[in-house]
Backbone as CSV, one residue per row, in Angstrom:
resi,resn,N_x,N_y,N_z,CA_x,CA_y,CA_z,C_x,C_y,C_z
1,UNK,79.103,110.999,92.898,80.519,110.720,92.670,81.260,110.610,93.994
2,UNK,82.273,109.949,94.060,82.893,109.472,95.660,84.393,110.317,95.585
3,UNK,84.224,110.993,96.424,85.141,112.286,96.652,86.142,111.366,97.253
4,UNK,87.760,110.998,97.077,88.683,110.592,97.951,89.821,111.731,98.188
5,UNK,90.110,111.626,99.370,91.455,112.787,99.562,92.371,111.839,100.485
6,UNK,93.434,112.758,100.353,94.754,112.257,100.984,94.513,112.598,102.677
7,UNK,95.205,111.385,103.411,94.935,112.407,104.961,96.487,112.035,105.477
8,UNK,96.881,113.029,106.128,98.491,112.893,106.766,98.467,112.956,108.473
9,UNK,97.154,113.221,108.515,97.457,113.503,110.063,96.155,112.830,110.716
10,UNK,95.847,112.588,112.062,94.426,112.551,112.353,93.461,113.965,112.455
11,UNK,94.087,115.245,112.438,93.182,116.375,111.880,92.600,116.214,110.942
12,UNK,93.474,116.020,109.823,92.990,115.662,108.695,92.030,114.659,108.095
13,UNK,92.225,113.753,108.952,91.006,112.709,108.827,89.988,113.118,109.270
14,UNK,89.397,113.649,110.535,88.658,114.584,110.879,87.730,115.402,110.095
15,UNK,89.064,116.046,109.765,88.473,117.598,108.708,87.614,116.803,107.599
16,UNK,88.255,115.477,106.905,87.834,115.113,106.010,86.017,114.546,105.480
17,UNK,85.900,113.992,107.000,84.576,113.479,107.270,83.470,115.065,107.964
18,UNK,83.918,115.670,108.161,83.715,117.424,108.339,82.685,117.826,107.223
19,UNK,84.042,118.004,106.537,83.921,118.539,105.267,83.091,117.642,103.969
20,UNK,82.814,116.669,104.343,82.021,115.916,102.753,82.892,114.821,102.249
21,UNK,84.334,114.786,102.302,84.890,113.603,101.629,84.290,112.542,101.847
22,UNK,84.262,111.383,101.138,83.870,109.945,100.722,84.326,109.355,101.545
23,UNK,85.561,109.449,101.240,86.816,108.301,101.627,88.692,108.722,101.593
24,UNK,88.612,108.222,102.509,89.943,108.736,102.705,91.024,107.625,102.492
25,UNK,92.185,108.361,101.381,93.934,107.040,101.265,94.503,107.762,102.628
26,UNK,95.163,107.350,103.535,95.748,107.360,104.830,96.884,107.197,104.508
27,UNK,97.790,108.305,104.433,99.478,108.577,104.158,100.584,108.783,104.849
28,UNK,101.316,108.404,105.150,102.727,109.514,105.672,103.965,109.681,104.340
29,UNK,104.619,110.779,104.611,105.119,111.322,104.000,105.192,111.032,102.411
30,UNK,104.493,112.462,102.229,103.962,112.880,100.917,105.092,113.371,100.274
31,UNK,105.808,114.035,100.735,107.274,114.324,99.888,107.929,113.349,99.318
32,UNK,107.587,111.434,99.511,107.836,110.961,98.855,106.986,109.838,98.054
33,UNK,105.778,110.756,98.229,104.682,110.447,96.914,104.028,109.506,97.959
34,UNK,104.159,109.128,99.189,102.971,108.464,100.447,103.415,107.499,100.672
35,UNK,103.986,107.205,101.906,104.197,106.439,102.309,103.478,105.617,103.126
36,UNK,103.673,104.176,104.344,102.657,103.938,104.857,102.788,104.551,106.397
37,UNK,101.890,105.073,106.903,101.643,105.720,108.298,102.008,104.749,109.168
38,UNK,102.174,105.586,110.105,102.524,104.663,111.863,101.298,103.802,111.721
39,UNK,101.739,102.661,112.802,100.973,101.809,113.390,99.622,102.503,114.153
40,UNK,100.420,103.826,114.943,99.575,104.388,116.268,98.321,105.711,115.188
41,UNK,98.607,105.846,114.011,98.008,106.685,113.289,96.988,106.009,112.449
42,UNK,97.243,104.941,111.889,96.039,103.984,111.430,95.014,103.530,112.568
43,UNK,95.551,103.078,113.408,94.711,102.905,114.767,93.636,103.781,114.583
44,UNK,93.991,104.797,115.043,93.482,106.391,115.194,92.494,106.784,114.217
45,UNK,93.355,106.556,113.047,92.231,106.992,112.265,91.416,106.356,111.734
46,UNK,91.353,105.109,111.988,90.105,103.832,111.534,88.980,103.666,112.411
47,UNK,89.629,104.148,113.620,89.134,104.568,114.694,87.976,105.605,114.656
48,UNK,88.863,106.811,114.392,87.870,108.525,114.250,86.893,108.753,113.283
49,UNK,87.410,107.543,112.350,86.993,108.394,110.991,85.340,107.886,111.091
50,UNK,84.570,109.002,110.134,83.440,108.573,109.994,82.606,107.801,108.695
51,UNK,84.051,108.029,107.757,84.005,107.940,106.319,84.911,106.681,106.000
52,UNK,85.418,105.808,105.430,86.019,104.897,105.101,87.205,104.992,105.141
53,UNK,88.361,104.803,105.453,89.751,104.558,105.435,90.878,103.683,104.888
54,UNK,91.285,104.396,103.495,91.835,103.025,102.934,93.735,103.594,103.113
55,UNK,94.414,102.496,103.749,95.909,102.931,104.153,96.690,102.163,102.986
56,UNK,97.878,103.460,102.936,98.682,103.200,102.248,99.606,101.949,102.429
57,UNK,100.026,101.008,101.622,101.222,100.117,101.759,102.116,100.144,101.128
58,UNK,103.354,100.880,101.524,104.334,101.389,100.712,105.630,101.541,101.507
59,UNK,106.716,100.689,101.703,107.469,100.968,102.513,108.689,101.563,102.146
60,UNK,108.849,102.332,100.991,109.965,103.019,100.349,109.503,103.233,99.459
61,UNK,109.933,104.452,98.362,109.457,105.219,97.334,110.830,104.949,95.911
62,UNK,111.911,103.594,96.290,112.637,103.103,95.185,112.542,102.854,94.082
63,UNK,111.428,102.474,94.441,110.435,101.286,92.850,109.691,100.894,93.290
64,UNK,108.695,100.222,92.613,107.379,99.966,92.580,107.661,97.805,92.616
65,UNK,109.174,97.756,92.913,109.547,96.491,92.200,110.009,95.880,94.027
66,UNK,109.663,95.345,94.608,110.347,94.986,96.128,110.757,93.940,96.415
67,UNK,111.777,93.877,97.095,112.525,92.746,97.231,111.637,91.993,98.261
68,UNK,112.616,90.158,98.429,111.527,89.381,99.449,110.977,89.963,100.787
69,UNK,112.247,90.713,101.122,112.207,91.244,102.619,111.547,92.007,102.681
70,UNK,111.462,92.899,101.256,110.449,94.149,101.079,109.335,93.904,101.585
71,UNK,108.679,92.435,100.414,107.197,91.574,100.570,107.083,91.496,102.050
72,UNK,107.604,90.980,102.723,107.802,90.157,104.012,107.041,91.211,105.346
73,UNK,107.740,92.499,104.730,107.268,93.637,106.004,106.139,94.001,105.529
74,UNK,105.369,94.285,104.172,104.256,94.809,103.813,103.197,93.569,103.912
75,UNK,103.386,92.306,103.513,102.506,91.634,104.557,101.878,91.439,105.776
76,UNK,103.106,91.871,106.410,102.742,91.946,108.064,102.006,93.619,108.610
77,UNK,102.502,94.551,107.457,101.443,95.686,107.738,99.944,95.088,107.207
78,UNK,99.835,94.709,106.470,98.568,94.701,106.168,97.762,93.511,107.172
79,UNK,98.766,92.533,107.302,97.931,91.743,108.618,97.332,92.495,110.005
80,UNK,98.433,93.592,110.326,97.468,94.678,111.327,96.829,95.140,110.808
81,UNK,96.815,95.958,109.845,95.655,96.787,109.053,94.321,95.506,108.929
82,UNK,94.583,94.626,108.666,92.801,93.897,108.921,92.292,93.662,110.349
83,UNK,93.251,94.113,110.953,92.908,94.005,112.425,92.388,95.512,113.087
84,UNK,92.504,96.266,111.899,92.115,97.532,112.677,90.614,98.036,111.979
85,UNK,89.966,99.244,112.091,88.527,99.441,111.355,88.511,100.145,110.262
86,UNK,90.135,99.815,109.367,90.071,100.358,107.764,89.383,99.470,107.546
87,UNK,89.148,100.198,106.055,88.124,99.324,104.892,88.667,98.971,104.059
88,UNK,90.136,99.641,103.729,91.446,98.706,102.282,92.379,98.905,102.630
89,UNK,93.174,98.922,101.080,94.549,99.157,101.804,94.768,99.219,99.476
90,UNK,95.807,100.534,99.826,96.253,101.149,98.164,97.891,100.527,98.377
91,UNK,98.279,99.959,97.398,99.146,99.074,97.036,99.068,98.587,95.860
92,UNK,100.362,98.857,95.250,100.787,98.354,93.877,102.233,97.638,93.913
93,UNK,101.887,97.019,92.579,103.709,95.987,92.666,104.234,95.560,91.163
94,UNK,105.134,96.155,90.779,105.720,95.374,89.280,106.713,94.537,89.486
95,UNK,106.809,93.926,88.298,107.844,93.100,88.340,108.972,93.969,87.240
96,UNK,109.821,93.082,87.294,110.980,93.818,85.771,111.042,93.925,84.744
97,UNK,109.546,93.789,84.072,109.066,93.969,83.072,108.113,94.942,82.743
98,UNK,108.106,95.597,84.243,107.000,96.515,84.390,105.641,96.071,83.985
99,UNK,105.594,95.163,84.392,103.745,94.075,84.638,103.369,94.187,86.047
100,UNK,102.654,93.709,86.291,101.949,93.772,87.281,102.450,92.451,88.239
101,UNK,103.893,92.184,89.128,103.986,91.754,90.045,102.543,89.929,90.780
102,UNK,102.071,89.333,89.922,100.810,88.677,90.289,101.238,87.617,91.092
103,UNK,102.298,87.278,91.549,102.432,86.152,92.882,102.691,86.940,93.831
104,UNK,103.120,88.119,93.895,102.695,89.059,95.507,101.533,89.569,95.641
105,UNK,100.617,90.177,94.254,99.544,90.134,94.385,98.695,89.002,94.821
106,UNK,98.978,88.224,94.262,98.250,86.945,95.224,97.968,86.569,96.815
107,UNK,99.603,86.958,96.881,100.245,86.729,98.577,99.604,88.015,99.183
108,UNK,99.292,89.472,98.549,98.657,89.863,98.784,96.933,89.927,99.319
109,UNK,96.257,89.567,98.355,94.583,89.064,97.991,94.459,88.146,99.549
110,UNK,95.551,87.193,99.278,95.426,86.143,100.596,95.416,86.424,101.952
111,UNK,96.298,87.671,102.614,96.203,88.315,103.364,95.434,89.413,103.321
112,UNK,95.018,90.093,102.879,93.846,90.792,103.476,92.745,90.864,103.623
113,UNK,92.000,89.712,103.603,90.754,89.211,104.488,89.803,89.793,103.716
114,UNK,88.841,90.716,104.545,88.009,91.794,104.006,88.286,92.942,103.349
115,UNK,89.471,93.377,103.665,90.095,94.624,103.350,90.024,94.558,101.587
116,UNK,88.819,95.607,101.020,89.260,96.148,99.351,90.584,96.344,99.306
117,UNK,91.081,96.580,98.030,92.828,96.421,97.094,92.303,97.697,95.995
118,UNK,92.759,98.706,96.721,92.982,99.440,95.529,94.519,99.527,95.282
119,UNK,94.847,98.948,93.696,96.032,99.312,93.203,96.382,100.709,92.969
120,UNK,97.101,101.183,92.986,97.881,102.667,92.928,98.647,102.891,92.099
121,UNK,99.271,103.995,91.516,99.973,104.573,90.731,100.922,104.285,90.173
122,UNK,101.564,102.848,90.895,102.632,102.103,90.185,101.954,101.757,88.408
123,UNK,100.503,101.700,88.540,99.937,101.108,87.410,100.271,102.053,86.193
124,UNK,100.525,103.694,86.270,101.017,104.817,85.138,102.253,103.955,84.795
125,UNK,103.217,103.274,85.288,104.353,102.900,85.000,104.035,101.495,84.177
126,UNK,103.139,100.851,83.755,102.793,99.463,83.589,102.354,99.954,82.210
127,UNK,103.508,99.360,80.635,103.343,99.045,79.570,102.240,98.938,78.785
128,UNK,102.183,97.662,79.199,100.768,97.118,78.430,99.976,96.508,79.780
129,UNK,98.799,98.270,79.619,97.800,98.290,80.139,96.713,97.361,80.481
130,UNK,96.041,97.046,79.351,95.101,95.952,79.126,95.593,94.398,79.369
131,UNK,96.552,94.366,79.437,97.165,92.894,80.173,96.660,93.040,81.686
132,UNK,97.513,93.983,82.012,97.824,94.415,83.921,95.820,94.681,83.911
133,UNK,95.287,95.190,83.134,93.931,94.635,83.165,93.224,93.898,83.803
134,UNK,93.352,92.863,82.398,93.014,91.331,82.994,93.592,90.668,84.065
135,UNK,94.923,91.125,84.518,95.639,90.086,85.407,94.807,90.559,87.211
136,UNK,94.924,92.128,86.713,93.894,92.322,88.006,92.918,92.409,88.338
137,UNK,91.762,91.660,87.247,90.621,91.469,87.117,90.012,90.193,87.170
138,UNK,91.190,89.373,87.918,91.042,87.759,88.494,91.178,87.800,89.590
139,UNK,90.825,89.290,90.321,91.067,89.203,91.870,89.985,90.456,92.206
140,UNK,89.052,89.813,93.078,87.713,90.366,93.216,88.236,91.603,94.087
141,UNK,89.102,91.689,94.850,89.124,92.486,95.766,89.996,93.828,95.550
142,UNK,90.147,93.687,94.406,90.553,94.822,93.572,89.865,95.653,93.322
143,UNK,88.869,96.508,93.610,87.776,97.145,93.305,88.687,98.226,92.483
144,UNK,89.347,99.197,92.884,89.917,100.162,92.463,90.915,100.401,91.805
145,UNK,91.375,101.006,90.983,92.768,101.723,90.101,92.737,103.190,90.058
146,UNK,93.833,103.721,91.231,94.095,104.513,91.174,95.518,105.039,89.942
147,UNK,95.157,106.187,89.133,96.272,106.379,88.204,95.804,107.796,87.839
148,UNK,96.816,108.297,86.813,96.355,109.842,86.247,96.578,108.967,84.600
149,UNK,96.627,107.937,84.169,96.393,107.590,83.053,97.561,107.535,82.514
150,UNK,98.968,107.644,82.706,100.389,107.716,81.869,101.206,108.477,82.727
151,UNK,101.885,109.205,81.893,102.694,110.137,82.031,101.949,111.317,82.470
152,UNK,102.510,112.523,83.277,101.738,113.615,83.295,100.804,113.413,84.662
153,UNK,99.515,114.570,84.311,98.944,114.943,85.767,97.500,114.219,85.003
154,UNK,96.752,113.650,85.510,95.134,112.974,85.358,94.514,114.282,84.542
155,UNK,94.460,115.448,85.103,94.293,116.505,84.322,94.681,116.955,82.840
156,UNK,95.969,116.381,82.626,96.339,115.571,80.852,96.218,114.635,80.051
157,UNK,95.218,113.651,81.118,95.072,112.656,80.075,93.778,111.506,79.971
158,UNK,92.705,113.017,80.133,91.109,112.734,80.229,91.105,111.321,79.440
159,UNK,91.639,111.772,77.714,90.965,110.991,77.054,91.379,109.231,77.308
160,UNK,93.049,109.420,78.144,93.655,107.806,78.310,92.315,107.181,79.496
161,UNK,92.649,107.718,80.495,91.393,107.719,81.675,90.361,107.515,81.045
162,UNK,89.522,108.032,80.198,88.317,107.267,79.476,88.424,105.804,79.170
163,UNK,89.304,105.822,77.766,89.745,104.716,77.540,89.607,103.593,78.319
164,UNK,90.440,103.217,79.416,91.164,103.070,80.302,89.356,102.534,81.530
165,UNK,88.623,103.653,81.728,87.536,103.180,81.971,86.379,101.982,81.407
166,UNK,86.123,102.425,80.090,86.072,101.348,79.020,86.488,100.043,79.318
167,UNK,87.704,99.735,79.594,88.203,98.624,79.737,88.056,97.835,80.560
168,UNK,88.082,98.822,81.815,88.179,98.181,83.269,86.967,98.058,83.640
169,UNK,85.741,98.393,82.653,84.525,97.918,82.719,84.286,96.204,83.080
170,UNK,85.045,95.858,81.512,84.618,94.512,81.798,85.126,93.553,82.609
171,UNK,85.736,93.763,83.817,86.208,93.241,84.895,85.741,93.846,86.385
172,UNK,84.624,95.005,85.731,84.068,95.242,87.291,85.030,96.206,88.043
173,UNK,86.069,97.111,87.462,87.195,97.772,88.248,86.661,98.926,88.073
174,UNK,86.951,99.962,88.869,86.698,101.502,88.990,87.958,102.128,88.618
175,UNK,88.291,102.851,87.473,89.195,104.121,87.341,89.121,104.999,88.339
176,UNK,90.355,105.532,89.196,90.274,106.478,90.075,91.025,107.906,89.283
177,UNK,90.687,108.381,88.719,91.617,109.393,88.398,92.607,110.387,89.594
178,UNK,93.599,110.398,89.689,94.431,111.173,90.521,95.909,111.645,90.058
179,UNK,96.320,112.701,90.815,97.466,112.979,90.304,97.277,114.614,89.765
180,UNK,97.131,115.457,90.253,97.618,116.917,89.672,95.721,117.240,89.602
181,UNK,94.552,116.904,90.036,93.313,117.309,90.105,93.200,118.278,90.929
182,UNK,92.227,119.574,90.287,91.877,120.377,91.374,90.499,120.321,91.310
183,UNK,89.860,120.956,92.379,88.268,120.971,92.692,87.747,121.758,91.439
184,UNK,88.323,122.706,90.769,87.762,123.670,90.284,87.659,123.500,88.723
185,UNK,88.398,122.062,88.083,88.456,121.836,87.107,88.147,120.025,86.917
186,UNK,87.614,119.811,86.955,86.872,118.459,87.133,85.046,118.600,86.683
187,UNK,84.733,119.259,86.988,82.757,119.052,86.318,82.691,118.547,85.034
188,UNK,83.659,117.953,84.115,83.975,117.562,82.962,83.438,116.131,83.310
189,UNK,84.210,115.345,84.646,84.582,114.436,84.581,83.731,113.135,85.063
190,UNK,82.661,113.907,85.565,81.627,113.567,86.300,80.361,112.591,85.502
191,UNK,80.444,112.744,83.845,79.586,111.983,83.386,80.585,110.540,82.735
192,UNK,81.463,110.646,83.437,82.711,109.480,83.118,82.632,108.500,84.041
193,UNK,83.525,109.075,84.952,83.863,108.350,86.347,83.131,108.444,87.574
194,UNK,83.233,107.409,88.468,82.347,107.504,89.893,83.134,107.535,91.098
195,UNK,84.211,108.318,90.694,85.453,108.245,91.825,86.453,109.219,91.508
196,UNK,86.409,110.226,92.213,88.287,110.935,91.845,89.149,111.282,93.151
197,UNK,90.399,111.156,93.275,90.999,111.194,94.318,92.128,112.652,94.242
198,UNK,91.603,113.187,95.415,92.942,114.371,95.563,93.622,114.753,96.032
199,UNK,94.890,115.124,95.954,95.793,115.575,97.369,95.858,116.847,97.627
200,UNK,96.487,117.646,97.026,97.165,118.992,97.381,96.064,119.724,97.012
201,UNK,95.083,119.446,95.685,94.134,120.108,94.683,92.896,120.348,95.748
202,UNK,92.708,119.886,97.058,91.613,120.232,98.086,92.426,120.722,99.256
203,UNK,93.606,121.329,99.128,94.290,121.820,100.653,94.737,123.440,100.023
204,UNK,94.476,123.900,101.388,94.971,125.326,101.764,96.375,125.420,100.809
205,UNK,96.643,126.682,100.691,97.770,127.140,99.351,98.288,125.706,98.447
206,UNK,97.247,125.202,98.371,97.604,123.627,97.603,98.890,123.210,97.583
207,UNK,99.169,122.851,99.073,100.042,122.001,99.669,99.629,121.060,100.533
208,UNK,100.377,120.274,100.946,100.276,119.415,102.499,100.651,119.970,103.326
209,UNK,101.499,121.215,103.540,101.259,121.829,104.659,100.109,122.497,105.127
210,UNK,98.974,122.686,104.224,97.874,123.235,104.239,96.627,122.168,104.811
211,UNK,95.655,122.778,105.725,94.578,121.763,106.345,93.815,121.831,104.580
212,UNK,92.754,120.473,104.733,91.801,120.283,103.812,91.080,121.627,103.888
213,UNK,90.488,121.844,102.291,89.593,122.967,102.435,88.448,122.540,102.062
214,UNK,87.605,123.396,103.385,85.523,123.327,103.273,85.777,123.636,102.066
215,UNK,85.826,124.396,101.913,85.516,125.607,100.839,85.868,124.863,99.480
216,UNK,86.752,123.962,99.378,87.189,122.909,98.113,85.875,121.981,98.123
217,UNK,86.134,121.215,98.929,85.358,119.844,99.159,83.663,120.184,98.722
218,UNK,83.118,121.211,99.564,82.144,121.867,99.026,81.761,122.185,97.453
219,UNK,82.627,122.567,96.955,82.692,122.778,95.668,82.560,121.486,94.686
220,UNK,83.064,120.387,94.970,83.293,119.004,94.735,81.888,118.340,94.718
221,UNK,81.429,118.250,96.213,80.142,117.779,96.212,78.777,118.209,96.122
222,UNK,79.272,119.414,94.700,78.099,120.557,94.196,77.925,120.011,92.886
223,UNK,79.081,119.607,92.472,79.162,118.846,91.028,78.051,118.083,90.756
């Protein structure tokens, strides 16, 4: 199973490849659910890391809905980001219908070269599921869906996340379960999924002020 954690710092990226993680989402500020990191910190950590590095693209935590100018700057992050030694980049986009945004996704797909597309958590907010499905299952470079399945913490909603797996079968997509996971309650989940992602649920007093814990991660890749 492919262990992903959150990293905020280049310690943390570090610690991460240390300690056993898979793969690392590359964040700044988590207080507003992750934003995208400095220029000089992706560098760094695409750089250090020994494990894969996929950076956040997120330039405000408003909506999941962005204006042209919005588009305009997150293009041009991700044009450095293929210039640096990440391996993706987590990014999601609706429109006002709460669908899945598919002419920035496009403008997306088009710019990032090699770089995998894991969509992100905007997708809990997206209606009708099995549409936003198919629509992102006409774009190869989508490997991933990160979500906790709805409303709530991934930890509430095993059975949507099943489901939800099922589906994204027949387009070749990976369910990431995330959102409220801890190390210590997951061995459930393991004859499901081939991917879970965590933030706070592998750090010291399960915060982000806390370094990653051996002692978590360990536990993870005992499963």
């Amino acid at each position: 199973m492919l262990i992903e954690v959150i990293a905020v710092t280049l310690d943390d990226v570090l610690d991460a490849g240390r300690y056993g993680a898979d793969r690392i989402e590359l964040c700044s500020s988590m207080d507003a659910d992750g934003l995208t990191p400095s220029i000089g910190l992706i560098r760094a950590a695409s750089t250090a890391s020994n494990i894969p590095v996929n950076v956040m693209v997120r330039n405000h935590n408003e909506s999941f809905i962005y204006s042209d100018t919005d588009k305009a700057v997150m293009l041009d992050e991700i044009s450095f980001i293929r210039e640096t030694k990440a391996s993706g980049i987590v990014i999601g986009m609706l429109n006002e219908n709460n669908a899945v945004d598919e002419t920035f996704l496009k403008a997306v797909n088009d710019v990032a070269g090699h770089l995998d597309i894991v969509f992100h958590k905007a997708f809990d907010q997206i209606d009708d599921k099995d549409a936003a499905l198919k629509t992102l299952g006409k774009y190869p470079k989508v490997k991933t869906i990160l979500t906790a399945g709805g409303p709530g913490s991934a930890g509430d909603n095993f059975n949507l996340l099943s489901d939800l797996q099922k589906s994204a079968d027949t387009y070749g997509i990976t369910i990431m379960p995330g959102g409220g996971l801890k190390a210590d309650a997951v061995s459930h989940y393991r004859d499901t999924f081939t991917a879970l992602h965590f933030g706070t649920g592998v750090r010291e007093n399960q915060s982000f002020a806390g370094r990653l814990s051996r002692e978590q991660l360990k536990q993870l890749k005992e499963l």
